[in-house]
Every structure is written in structure tokens, then in C-alpha cells.
C-alpha positions as CSV (number, residue, x, y, z in Angstrom):
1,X,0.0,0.0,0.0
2,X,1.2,3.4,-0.4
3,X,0.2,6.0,2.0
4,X,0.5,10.1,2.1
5,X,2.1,11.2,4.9
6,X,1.6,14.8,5.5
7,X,1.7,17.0,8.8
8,X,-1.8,17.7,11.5
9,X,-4.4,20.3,10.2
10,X,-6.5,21.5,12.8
11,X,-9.6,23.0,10.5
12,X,-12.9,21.3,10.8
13,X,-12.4,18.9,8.0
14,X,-9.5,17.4,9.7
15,X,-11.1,17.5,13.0
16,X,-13.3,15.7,12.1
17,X,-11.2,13.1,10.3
18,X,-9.0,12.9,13.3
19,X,-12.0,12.4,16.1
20,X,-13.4,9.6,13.7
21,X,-10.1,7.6,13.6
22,X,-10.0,8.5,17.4
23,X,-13.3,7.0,18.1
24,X,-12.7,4.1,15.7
25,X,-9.8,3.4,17.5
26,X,-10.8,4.1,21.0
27,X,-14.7,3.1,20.8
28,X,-14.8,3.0,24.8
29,X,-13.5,6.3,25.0
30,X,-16.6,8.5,25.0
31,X,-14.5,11.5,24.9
32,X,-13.5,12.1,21.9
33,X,-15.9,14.4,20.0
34,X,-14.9,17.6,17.4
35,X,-15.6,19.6,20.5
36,X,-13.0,18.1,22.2
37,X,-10.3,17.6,19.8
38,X,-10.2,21.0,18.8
39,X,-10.2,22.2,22.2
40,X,-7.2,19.7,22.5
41,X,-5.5,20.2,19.4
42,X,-6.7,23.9,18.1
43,X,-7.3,25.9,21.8
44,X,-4.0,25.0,23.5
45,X,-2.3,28.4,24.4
46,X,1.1,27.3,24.2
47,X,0.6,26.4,20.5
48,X,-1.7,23.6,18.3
49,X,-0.9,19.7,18.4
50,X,2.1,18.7,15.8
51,X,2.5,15.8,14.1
52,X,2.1,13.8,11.5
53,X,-1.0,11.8,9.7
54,X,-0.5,9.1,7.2
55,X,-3.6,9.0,4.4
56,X,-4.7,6.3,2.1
57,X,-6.9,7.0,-1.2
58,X,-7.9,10.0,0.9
59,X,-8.8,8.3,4.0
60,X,-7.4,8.7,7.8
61,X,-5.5,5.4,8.3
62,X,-3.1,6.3,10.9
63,X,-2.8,9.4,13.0
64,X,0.3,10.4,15.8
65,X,-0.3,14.2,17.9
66,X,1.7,16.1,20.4
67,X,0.3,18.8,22.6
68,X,3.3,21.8,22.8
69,X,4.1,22.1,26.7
70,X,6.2,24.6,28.9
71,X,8.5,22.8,31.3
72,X,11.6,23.6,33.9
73,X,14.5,21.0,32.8
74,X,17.6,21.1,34.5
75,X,16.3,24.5,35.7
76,X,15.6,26.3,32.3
77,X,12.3,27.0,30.8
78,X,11.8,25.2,28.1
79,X,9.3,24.4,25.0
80,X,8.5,20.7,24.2
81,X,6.3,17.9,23.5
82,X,3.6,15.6,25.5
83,X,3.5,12.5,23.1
84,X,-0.2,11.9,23.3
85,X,-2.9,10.5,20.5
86,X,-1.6,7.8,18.6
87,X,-4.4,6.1,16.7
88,X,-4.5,3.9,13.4
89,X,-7.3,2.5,11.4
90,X,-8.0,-1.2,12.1
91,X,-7.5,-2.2,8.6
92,X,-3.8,-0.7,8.4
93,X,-2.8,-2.1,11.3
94,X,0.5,-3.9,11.0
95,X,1.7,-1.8,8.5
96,X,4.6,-0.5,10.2
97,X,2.9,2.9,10.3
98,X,3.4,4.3,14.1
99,X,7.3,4.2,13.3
100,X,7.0,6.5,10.3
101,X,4.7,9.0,11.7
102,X,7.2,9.3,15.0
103,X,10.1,9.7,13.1
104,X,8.7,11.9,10.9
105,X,7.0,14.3,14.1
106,X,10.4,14.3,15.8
107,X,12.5,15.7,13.0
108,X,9.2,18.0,12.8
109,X,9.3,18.9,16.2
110,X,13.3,19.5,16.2
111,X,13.3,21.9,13.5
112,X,10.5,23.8,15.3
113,X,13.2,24.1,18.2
114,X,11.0,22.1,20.4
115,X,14.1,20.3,23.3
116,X,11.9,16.9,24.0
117,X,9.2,15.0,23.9
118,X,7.5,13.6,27.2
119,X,4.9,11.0,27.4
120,X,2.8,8.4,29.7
121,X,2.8,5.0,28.3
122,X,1.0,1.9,29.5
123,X,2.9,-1.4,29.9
124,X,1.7,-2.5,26.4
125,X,3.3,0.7,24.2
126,X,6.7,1.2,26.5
127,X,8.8,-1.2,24.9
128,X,8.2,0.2,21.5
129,X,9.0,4.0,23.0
130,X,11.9,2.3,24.4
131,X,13.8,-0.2,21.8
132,X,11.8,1.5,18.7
133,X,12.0,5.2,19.5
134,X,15.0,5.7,21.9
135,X,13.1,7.2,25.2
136,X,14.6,6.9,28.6
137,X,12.5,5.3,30.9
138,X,11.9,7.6,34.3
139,X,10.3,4.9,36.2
140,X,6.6,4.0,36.8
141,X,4.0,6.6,38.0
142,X,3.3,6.4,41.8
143,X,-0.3,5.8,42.4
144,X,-1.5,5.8,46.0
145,X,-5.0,6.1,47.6
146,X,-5.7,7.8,51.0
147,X,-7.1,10.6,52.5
148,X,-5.6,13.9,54.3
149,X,-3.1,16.3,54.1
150,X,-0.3,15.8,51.7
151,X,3.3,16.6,53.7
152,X,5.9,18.0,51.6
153,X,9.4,17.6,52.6
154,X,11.2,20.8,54.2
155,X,14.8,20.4,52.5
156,X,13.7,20.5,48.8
157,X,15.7,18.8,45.6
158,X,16.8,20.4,42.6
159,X,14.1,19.4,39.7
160,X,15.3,17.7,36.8
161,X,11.6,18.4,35.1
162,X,8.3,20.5,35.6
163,X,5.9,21.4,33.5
164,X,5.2,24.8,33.4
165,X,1.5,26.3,34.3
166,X,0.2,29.8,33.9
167,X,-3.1,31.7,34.0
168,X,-3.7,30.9,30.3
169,X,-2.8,27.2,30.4
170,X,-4.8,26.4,33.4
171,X,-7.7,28.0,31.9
172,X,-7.6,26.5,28.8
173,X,-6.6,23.2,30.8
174,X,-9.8,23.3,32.9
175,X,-12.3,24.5,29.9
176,X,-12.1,20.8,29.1
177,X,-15.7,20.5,27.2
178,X,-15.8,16.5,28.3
179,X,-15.2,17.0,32.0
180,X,-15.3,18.9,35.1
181,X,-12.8,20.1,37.5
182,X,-13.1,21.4,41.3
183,X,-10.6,24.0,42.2
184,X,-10.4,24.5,45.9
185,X,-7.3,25.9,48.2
186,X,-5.4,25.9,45.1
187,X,-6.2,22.0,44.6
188,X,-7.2,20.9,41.2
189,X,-9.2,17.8,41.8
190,X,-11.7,15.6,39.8
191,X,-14.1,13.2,40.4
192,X,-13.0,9.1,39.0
193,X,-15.1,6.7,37.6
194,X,-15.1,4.3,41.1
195,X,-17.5,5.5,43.9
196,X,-16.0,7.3,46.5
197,X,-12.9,8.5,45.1
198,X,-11.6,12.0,44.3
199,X,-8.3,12.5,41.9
200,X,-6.0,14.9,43.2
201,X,-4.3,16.3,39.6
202,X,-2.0,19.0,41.2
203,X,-2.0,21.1,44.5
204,X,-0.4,24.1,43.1
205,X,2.0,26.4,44.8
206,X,0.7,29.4,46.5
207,X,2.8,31.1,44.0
208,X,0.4,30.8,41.3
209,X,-3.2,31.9,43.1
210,X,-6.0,29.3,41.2
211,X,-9.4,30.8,42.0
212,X,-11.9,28.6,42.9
213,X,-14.5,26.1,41.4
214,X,-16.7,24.7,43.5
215,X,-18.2,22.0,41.6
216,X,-20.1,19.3,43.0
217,X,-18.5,15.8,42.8
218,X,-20.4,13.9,45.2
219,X,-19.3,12.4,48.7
220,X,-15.8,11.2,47.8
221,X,-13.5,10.9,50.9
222,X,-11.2,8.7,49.6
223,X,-8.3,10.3,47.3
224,X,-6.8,9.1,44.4
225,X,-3.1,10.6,43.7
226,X,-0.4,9.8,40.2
227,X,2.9,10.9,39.8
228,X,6.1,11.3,40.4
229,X,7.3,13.9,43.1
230,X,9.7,13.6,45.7
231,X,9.1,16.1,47.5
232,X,6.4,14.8,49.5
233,X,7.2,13.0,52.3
234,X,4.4,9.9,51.9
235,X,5.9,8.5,55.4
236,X,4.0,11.6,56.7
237,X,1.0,11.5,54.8
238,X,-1.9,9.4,55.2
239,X,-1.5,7.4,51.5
240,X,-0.8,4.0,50.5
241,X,0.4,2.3,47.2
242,X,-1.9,0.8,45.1
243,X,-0.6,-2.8,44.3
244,X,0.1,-3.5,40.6
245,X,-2.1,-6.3,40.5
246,X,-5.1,-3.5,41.5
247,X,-4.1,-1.5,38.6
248,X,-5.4,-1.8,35.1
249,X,-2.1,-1.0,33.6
250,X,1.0,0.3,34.8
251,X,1.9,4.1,34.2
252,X,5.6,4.5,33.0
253,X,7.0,8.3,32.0
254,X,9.4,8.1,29.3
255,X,11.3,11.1,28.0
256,X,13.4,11.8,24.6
257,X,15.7,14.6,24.1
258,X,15.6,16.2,21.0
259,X,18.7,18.5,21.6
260,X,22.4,17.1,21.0
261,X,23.0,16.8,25.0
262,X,21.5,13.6,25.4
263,X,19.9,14.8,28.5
264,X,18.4,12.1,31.1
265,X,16.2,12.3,34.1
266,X,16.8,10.6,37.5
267,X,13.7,9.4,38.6
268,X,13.7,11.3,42.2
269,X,14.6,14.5,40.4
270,X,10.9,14.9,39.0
271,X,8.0,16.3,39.7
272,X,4.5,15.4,37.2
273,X,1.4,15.6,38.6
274,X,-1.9,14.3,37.1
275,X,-3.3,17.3,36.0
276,X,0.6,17.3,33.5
277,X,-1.1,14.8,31.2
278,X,-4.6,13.3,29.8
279,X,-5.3,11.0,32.5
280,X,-8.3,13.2,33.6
């Protein structure tokens, strides 16, 4: 087969070519409608998705997207990449297709000066980040449930990585057409599909002043936390691991430098919070 490969539009013909593959490929995920993916890949204040989409006789077969992000690396504010939709028609599948998108995004995103590209994968897709792509793997996501105060420690650690939040991006983070956030005390918190339980994305720094939304989630005492951060002291807080057999998939961050410094994270050295990618 031969396929056009050509880079992510983001008018409302190829919004809706893109949700269509999206819900073709992800037909659980009740998410993805136009309203959605434009506010996800057209409404994004630190700049529209990149990427790449591969076509056959005018059809969406394959589809890869990166949402631009501001982060701290190494203490520098820098402009990269959240690797994020990756999506391909059922009847190209096994075509080899994923590989060609990627590499063709990266040299994209490179001579856009974008540093890296950062991503979530399940335990499924990290191998091919890994052995296919050449990511570093940070380590696996922390996820602990519990209830309380969340202690950080008092002698903080340089960061290797943070993501980078202002006034616009939270806005535009929280307009999310396909859910609903609660802000209170500078917590950004959402309500999971399980009864009872609260996700905490990101308790912000006082800093950055998040006014509040006080949206109704129901009586959820029990708290739901993912990420990496070592600056909490769990030993003082009230939290417990979830066991990996509780989980339905492992959370691993993996993270690619697109510069010549072949930068690498140490896993302690990191802080990424829920609210830093699509979970909710």
C-alpha cells in the first residue's frame, strides 16, 4: 500500500477526520468528539498539536499528535512535547505505520526548536518508546489512595523536570468540554469513575493563586493521587500504594531529548502531577 504522509491540520475537515479515527480506534472512549479535539489540538495556548497523519486513497489510516508544553528542565524554561494520541485505522494495522509517523513528528518537532518530547505509556506501548523510538525510561508513575493532608518535605531537591502552568494554560486546561474540575485551596481535583474516590491532579504552589470552582463531585473521601514527586514526604502522609495487581495498567514516563546533550532524568529528580497529562 502506499500512504501520504503529510503533517496535523487542525480545520474542521480534519477535525473531524481525526475524532473519527479517534473513536474508531478508542470506541470505549466517550471523549473524543470535534468539540474536544479541537479544544485539544486547536485551543491550547502554548501552540496547536504537531504531528504527523498518514492517508490512504484520501482516508485517515493512521494518526500520531503532540500537545506543545512549557517545562523547567535542569532549571531552564523550556518548550517541548507531550507525546499523546496515537491512533491507526484497524484495517492498516500492522503496517509499520506508528514508526514513520514518529520519526517523521520528531524531525518536525526538532526543526520547530522544540528540546523533548515527554509521554505516559501503558505497559503495552513502553517497549516500542523504548527499543523502537530511543526514550529513557523515568520509572513507573506512583499511584496511592488515601485521605488527608499531603506533607511535603522541608529540605527541597533540585528538579530535573516540571511542567510549566500559567493563568492561560490552566484556563484552557480546565475549559475541558468532556469534564469537570473542582478547584479549591489551590487544589485541582476531579471526580474518578469508582465511587467514593476523588483524583487529586495538582495542589499548586501558593505562587500561582487558582481561584476557585466549587463543583459538586459527590461524597468522595477517599483520594486518588499519580505521579512522580519527591518532594512529598508519603511516610507523613496518610497514603498508601496501590498494588500492581489492583491496577489496570502500569503508568511509566518516558522522555526523549531532541537537543544534541543527550539529557536524562533521575527518577527522584521529577515532579508530574496528574493534571501534567490526559489522564483526567
Amino acid at each position: 500500500m502506499d500512504y501520504n504522509f503529510l503533517p496535523i491540520q487542525t480545520d474542521d475537515v480534519s477535525i473531524k477526520k481525526i475524532t473519527n479515527l479517534l473513536k474508531c480506534t478508542f470506541p470505549k472512549a466517550r471523549k473524543y468528539t470535534e468539540e474536544f479535539v479541537f479544544w485539544q489540538y486547536a485551543s491550547n495556548p502554548v501552540g496547536s498539536m504537531i504531528g504527523y497523519n498518514a492517508f490512504f486513497n484520501g482516508e485517515l489510516a493512521a494518526h500520531y499528535a503532540l500537545m506543545p508544553v512549557k517545562a523547567m528542565i535542569f532549571g531552564k524554561e523550556e518548550k517541548g512535547l507531550l507525546s499523546l494520541n496515537t491512533a491507526t485505522h484497524p484495517e492498516h494495522r500492522g503496517k509499520r505505520l506508528f514508526p514513520i509517523l514518529a520519526d517523521k513528528t520528531y524531525k518536525e518537532a526538532k526543526d520547530q526548536g522544540y528540546g523533548f518530547v515527554i509521554g505516559v505509556a501503558n505497559a503495552q506501548s513502553t517497549p516500542g518508546f523504548l527499543k523502537k523510538l530511543d526514550f529513557q525510561f523515568v520509572g513507573m508513575l506512583n499511584a496511592k489512595l488515601g485521605w488527608g493532608e499531603i506533607v511535603r518535605k522541608k529540605d527541597g531537591k533540585e528538579v530535573d523536570y516540571e511542567r510549566c502552568w500559567d493563568k492561560a494554560s490552566i484556563e484552557w486546561r480546565l475549559s475541558n468540554p468532556e469534564l469537570s474540575y473542582k478547584v479549591l485551596n489551590n487544589r485541582v481535583s476531579a471526580a474518578t469513575d469508582h465511587f467514593g474516590i476523588q483524583a487529586i491532579l495538582k495542589d499548586f504552589d501558593q505562587e500561582l493563586l487558582i481561584p476557585d470552582i466549587r463543583k459538586k463531585q459527590g461524597f468522595r473521601p477517599i483520594k486518588l493521587w499519580i505521579g512522580i514527586d519527591d518532594t512529598i514526604d508519603w511516610k507523613k502522609s496518610f497514603y498508601f500504594d496501590i498494588p500492581l495487581k489492583m491496577r489496570p495498567s502500569p503508568l511509566n514516563l518516558i522522555f526523549k531529548d531532541l537537543t544534541s546533550a543527550n539529557r536524562k532524568f533521575d527518577f527522584s529528580g521529577v515532579r508530574f502531577s496528574a493534571l501534567d497529562f490526559d489522564a483526567y
